[in-house]
ZAVEX-54577 format. One record per atom (N, C-alpha, C): residue in one letter; x, y, z. Coordinates in steps of 0.2 Angstrom, whole numbers, plus 2048, in hexadecimal, padded with zeros to 3 digits. Example, Ala and Ser with C-alpha at 12.3 -4.5 7.8 and 13.67 -1.06 7.14 Angstrom:
a8427E4827a83E7EA827a8427F0827s8407F5823s8447FB824s840800827
***
This chain:
xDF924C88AxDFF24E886xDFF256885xE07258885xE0525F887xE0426387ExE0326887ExE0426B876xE0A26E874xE0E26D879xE13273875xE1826B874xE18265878xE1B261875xE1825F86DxE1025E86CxE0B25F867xE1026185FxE10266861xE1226A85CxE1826885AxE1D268860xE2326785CxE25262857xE2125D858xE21255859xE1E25784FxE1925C84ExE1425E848xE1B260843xE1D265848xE23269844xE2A265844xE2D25E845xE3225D845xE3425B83FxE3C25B83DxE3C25A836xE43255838xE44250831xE4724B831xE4D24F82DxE5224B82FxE5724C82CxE5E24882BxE5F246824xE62240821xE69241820xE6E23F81ExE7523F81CxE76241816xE77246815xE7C24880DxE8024280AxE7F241805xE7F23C800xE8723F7FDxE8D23B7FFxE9623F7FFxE9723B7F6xE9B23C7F3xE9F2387EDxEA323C7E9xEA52387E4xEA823E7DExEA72407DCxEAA2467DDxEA524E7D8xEA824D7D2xE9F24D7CExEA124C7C5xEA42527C4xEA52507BCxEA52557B8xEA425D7BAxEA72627BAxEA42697BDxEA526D7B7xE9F2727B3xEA22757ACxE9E27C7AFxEA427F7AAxEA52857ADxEA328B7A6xEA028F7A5xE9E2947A1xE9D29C7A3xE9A29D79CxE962A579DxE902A679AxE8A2A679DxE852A679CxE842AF797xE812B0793xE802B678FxE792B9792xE792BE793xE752C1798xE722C9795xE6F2CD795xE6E2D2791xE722D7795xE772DA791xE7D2E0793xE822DB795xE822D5795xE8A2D3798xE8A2CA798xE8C2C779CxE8E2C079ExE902BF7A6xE8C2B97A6xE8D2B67ADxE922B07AExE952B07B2xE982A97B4xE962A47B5xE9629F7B5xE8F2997B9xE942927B9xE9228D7BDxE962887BExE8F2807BExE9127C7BDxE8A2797BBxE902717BExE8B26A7BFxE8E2677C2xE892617C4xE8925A7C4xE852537C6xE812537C4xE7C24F7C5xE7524E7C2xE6D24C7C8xE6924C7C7xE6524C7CCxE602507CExE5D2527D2xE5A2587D2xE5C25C7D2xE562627D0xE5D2697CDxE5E26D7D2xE6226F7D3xE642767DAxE6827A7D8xE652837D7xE682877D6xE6C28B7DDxE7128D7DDxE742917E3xE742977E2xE7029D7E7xE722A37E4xE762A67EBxE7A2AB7E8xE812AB7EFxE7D2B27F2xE822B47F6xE802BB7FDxE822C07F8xE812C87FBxE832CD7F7xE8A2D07F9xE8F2CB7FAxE972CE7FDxE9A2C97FBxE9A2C27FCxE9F2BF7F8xE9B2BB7F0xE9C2B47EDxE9A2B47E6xE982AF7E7xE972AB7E3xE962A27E2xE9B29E7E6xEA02A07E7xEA529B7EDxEA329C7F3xEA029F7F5xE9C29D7FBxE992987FCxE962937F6xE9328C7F7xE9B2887F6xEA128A7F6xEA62837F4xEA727D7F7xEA427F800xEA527B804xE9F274802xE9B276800xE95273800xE9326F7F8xE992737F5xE982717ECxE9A26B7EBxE9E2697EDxE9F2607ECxE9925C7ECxE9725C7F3xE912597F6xE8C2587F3xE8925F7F0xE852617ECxE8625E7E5xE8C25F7E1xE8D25B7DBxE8D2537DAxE8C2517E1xE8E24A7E1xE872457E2xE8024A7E2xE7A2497E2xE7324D7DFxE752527DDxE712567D8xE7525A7D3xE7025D7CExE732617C9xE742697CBxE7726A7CExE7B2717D3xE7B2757CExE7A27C7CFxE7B2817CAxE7F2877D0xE8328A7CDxE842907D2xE892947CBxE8429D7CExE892A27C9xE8C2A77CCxE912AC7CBxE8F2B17CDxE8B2B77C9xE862BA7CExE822C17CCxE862C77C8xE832CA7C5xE872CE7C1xE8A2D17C7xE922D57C4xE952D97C7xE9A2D47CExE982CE7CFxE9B2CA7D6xE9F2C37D1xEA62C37D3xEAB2BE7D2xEAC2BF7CBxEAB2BB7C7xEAE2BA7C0xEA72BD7BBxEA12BF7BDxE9D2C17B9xE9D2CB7B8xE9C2CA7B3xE9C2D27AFxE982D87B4xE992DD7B6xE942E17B9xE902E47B4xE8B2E97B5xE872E87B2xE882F17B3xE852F47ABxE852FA7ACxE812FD7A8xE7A2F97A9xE732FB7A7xE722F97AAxE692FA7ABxE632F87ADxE632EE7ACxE622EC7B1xE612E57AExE5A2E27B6xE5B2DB7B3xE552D97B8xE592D17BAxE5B2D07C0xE5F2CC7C3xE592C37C1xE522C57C5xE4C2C17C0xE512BD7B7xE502C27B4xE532BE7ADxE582BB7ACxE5C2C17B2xE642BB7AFxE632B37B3xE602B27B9xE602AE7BExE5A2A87B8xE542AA7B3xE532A67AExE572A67AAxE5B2A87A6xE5F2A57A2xE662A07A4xE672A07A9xE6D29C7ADxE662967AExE5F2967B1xE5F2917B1xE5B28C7A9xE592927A5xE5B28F79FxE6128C79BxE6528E79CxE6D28E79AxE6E28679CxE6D2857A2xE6E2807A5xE6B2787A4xE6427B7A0xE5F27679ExE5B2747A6xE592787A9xE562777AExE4D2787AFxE472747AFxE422777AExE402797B7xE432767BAxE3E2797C1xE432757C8xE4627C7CBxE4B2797CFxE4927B7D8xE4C2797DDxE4E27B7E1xE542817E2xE522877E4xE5528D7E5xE5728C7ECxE5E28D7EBxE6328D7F2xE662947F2xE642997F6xE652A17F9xE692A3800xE6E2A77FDxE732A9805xE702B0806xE6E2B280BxE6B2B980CxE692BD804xE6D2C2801xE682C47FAxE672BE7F6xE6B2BB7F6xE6A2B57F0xE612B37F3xE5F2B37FAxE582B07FAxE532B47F6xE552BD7F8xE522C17F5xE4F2BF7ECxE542BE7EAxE532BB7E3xE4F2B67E3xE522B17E5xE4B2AB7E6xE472AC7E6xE452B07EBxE3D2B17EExE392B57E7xE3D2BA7E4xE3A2BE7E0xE3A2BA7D9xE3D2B57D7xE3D2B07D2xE392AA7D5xE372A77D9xE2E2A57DBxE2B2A77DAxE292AF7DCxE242B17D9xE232B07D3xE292B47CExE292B57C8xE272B07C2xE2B2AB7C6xE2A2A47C3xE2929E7C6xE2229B7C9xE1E2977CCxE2128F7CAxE202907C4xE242897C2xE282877C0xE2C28C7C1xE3528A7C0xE372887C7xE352897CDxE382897D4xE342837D6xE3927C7DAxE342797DDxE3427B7E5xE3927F7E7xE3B27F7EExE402847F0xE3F2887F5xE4328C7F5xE4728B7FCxE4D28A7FExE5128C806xE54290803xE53292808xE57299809xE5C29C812xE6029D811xE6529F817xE682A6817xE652A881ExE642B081FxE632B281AxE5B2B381AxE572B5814xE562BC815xE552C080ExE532C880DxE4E2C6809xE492CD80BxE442D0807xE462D3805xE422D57FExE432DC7F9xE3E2DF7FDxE3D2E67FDxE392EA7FFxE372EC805xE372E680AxE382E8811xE3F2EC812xE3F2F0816xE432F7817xE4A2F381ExE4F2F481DxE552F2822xE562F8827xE562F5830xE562FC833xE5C2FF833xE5C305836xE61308836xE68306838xE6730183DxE6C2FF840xE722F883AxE6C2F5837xE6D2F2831xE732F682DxE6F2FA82AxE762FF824xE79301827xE7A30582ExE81308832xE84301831xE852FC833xE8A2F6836xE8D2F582BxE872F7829xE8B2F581FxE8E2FB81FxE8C30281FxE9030981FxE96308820xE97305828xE9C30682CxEA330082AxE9F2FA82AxEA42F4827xEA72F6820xEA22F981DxEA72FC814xEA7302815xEA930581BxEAC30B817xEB430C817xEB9307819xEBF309815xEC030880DxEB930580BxEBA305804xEB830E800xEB9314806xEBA31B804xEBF31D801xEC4319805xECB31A803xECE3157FExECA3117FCxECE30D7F8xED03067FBxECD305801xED2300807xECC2FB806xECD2F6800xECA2F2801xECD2EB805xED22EB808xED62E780DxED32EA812xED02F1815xECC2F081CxEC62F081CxEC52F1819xEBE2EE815xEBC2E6816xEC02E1812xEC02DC812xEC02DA81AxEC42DD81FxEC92DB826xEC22DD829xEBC2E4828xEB72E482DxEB12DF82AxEB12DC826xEAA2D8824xEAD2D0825xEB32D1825xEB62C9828xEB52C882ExEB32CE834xEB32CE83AxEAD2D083DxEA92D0836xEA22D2838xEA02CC83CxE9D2CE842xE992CA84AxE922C6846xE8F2CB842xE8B2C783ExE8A2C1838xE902C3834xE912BF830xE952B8830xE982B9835xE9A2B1837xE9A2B1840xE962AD843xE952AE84BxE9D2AA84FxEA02AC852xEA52AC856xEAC2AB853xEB02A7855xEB72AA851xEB72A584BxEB729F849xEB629D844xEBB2A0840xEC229E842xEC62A383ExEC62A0836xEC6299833xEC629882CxEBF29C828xEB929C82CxEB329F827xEB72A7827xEB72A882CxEB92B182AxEC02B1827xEC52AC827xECB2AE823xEC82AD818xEC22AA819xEC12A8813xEBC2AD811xEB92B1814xEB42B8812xEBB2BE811xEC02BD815xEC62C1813xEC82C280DxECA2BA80CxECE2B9804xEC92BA800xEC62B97FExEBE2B97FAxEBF2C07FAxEBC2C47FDxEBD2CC7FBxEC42CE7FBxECA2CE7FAxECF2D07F9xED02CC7F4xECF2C77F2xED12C57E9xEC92C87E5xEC42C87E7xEBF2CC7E3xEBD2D47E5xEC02D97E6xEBE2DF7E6xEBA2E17E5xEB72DE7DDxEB12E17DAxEA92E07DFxEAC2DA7E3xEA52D87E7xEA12DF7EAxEA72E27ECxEA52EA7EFxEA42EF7ECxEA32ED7E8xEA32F37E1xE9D2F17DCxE962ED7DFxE912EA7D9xE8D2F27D7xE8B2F37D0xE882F87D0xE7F2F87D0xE7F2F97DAxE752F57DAxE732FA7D7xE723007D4xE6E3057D0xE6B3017CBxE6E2FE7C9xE6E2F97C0xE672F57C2xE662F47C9xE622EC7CBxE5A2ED7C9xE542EA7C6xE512EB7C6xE4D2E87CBxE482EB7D1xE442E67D6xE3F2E67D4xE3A2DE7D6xE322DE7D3xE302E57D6xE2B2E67D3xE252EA7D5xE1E2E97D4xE1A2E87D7xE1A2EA7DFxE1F2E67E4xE232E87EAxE292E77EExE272DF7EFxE2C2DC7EFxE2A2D47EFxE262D37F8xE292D57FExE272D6803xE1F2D5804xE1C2DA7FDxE152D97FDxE112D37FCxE152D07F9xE122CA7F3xE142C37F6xE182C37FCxE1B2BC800xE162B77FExE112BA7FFxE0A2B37FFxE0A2B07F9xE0C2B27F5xE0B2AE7EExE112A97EDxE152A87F1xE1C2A37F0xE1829D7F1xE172997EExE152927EBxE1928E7F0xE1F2907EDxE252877EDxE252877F6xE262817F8xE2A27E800xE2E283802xE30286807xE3628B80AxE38287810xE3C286810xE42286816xE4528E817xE4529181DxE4A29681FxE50294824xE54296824xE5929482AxE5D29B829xE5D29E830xE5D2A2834xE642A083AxE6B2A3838xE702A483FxE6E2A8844xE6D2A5849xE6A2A7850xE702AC850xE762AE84FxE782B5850xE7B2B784AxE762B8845xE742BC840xE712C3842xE732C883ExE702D0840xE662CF841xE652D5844xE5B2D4844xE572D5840xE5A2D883BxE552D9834xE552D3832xE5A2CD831xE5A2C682ExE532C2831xE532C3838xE502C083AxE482C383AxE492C9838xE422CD837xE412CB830xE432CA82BxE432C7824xE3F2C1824xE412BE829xE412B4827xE392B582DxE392B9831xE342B8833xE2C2BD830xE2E2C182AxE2A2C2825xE272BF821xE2B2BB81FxE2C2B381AxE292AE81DxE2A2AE824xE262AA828xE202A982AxE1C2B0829xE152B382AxE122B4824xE152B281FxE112B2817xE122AD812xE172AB814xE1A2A680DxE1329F810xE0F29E80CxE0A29580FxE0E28F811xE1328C80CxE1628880FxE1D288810xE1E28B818xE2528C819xE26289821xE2C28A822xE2F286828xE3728B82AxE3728F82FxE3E293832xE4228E838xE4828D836xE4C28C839xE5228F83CxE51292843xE58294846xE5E28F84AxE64290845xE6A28B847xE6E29084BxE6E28C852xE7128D857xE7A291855xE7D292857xE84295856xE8429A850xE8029984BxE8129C843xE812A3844xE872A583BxE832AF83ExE802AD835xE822B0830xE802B382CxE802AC823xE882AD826xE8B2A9820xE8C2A3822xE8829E823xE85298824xE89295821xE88294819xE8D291815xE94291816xE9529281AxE9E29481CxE9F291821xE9A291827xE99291830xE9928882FxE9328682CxE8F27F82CxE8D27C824xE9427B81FxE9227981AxE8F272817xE9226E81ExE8E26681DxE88267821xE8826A824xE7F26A828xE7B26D823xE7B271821xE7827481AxE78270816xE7C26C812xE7A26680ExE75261811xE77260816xE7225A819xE6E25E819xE6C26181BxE6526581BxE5F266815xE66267813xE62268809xE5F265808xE6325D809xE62256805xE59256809xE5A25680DxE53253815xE4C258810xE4E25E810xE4B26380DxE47261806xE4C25F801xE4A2617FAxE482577F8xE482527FExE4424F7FExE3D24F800xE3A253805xE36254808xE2F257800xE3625B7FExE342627F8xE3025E7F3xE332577F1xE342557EAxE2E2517EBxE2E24F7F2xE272487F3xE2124A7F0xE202447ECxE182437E7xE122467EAxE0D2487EAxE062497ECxDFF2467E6xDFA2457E7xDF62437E4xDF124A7E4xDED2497E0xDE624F7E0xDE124D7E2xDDE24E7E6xDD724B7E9xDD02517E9xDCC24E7E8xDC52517E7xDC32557EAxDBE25A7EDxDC025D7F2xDB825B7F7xDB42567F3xDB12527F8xDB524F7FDxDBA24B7FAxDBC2487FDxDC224C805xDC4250803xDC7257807xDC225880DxDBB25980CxDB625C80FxDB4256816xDB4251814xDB424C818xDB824B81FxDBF25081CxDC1250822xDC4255829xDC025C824xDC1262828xDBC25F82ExDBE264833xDBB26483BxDC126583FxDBE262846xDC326484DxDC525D84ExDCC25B850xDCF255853xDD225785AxDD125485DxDD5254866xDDC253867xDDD256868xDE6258867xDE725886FxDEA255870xDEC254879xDE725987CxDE725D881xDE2263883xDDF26787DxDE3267877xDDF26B873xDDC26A86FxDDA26B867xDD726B864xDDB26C85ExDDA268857xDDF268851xDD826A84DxDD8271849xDD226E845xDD726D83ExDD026B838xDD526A831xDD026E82CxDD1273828xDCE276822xDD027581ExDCB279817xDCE277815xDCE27D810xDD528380FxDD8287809xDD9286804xDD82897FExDDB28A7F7xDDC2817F5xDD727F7F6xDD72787F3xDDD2727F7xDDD2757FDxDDE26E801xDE0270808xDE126A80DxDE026A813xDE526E815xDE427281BxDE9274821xDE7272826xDEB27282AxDEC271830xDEE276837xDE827983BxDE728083FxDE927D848xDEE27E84CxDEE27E851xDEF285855xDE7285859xDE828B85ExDE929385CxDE8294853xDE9299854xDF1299850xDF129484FxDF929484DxDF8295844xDFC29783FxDFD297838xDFC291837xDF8292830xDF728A82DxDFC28782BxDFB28082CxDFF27A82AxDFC276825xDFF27981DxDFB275816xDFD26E817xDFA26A817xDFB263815xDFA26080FxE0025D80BxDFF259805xDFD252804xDF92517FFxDF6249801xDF92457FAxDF823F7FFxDFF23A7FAxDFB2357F9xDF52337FFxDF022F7FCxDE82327FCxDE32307FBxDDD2317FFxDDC232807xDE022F80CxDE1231813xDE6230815xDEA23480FxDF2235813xDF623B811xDF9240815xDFC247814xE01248819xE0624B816xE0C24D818xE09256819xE1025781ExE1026081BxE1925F819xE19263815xE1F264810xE25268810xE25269815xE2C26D81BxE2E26981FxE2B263821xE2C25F826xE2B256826xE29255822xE2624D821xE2424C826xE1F24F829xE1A24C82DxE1524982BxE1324582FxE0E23F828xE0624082FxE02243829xDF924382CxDF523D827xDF423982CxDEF23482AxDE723482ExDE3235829xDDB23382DxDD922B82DxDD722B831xDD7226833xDCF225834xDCB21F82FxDC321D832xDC0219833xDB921B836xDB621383AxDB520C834xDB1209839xDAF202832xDAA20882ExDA720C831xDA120E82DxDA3212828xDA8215828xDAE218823xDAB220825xDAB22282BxDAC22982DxDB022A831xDB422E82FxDB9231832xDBA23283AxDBE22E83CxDBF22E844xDC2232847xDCB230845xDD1235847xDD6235841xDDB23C845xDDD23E840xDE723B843xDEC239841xDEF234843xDF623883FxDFD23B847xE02241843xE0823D844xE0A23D840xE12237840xE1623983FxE1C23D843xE22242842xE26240843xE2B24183CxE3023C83BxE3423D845xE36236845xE3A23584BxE36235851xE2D235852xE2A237857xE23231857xE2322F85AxE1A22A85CxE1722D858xE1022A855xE0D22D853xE0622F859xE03237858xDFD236859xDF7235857xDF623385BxDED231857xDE923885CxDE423A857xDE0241859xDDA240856xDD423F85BxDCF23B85BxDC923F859xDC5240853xDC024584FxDBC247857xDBC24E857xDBA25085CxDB1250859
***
């Protein structure tokens, strides 16, 4: 067996159908926030999932997707200060507190964060902040704070707003609706609806970011301390900082998984908003699945080397539990559900050890969703 088939088989992810119905109740307020108020819209019941939007259009950039959502979790979405119906802000503030008090507000003690480019920014730096407020983070065309955007990045935002010099926020709206990056080929209804969205909200273009408080030290530095599950997903013609972003995230964050969607640019939620649901759903089950706590004798028994088609799988064991190391490749943490059974948590792939009558550990046995299982034999 070859290894790169191996691997994919390691890395494949399942994915289920988005659960459709009547959208409950949707209630609609203003969160009190220090120097101002926020808008927020709150909706179903279930697991909890916040929505934080991109930094050009507001909360309606999840519409396509808010039914779906409502008709299967407890959906939050607001807008940030200064974007659609929330107040801007003309102090000092820390987007952290207001993003706790909407999920206070809410009655929420620990949600999955759903992020469109800055909206991930905030996620990520609200994981750190708060480890056990987050169970899970996706994120779609993800930003760092503190990692620096190249030059070619700000000419394409100089150049797309600068009829907002003259007050032309109609060609303003006309070059970011036409941006190559933010929505990949003609798609004329996502770019007619990035149009009207910024000509019925002007102020989108006008948020005061001097006001913003960022962590410090730059969250860029800190990736490693993100706790929760990460899903990324990445438009294959998305600009190359995005994708320098998501593969920063993907060199530090411990348990994560990047995905690049064929045709996508930026604004995913607009391009693919039932694929995005279904994904979520497949996602924030994987997230939610139980694990048990096991000894660390019992851990130790099964680090070593397994025979992986021509190669060699070993297993260690990190920060109080098993990874999973091929060739040199980033570890693969494994969560255990029983005594000799583990999943990894981005993907539902199921690791079971498997032992003799004598009760020593033979082989190690990989079972990906939709694929045969391997058996990988203690080396």
């Amino acid at each position: 067996m070859k290894l790169p088939f191996v691997v994919f088989a390691l890395f494949a992810c399942s994915i289920t159908g988005a659960a459709q119905g009547t959208l409950p109740k949707n209630t609609t307020g203003y969160v009190d926030v220090a120097g101002g108020r926020i808008y927020y819209e709150d909706c179903g019941s279930g697991s909890d999932i916040v929505l934080l939007h991109d930094g050009l259009l507001h909360s309606v950039v999840w519409e396509d997707m808010w039914p779906a959502l409502c008709s299967k979790y407890h959906a939050v979405r607001y807008d940030r200060r200064g974007y659609g119906k929330s107040e801007a802000a003309h102090a000092l503030f820390s987007p952290l507190d207001d993003l706790l008090r909407v999920i206070e507000h809410t009655k929420i003690r620990q949600a999955t964060l759903v992020g469109c480019s800055s909206g991930t920014a905030l996620a990520t730096d609200f994981a750190i902040a708060y480890p056990d407020r987050v169970r899970a983070l996706f994120l779609i065309g993800p930003v760092v704070h503190g990692m620096r955007s190249s030059d070619y990045f700000l000419q394409r935002g100089n150049a797309a707003s600068a009829p907002l010099a003259e007050d032309d926020v109609r060609g303003a709206a006309e070059n970011w609706s036409t941006d190559p990056f933010q929505v990949n080929g003609e798609r004329p209804q996502a770019r007619k609806k990035i149009h009207d969205i910024l000509i019925a909200n002007p102020q989108n273009f006008k948020v005061p970011g001097q006001f913003e408080i960022r962590p410090s030290p730059p969250t860029v530095t800190r990736l490693a301390e993100v706790q929760a599950p990460t899903l990324l997903i990445v438009g294959e013609s998305d600009i190359a900082d995005v994708h320098a972003f998501a593969g920063a995230l993907q060199a530090a964050v411990p348990v994560v998984r990047r995905e690049v969607w064929k045709d996508d640019g930026h604004l995913i939620p607009l391009e693919k908003p039932t694929e995005l649901v279904t994904r979520l759903e497949a996602f924030i089950t994987i997230a939610e699945r139980k694990t048990v706590a096991l000894p660390l004798l019992t851990l130790r028994g099964y680090e070593g080397a397994y025979a992986l088609g021509n190669s060699t799988a070993k297993i260690t064991i990190k920060s109080g539990r098993l990874v999973l190391q091929l060739n040199g490749d980033a570890d693969v943490p494994l969560f255990a559900e029983s005594d000799s059974q583990f999943f990894v948590r981005t993907t539902g792939t199921q690791v079971q050890f498997e032992k003799s009558a004598a009760g020593h550990v033979a082989a190690m046995i990989i079972r990906s969703p939709g694929s045969s299982p391997i058996r990988c034999p203690r080396a």
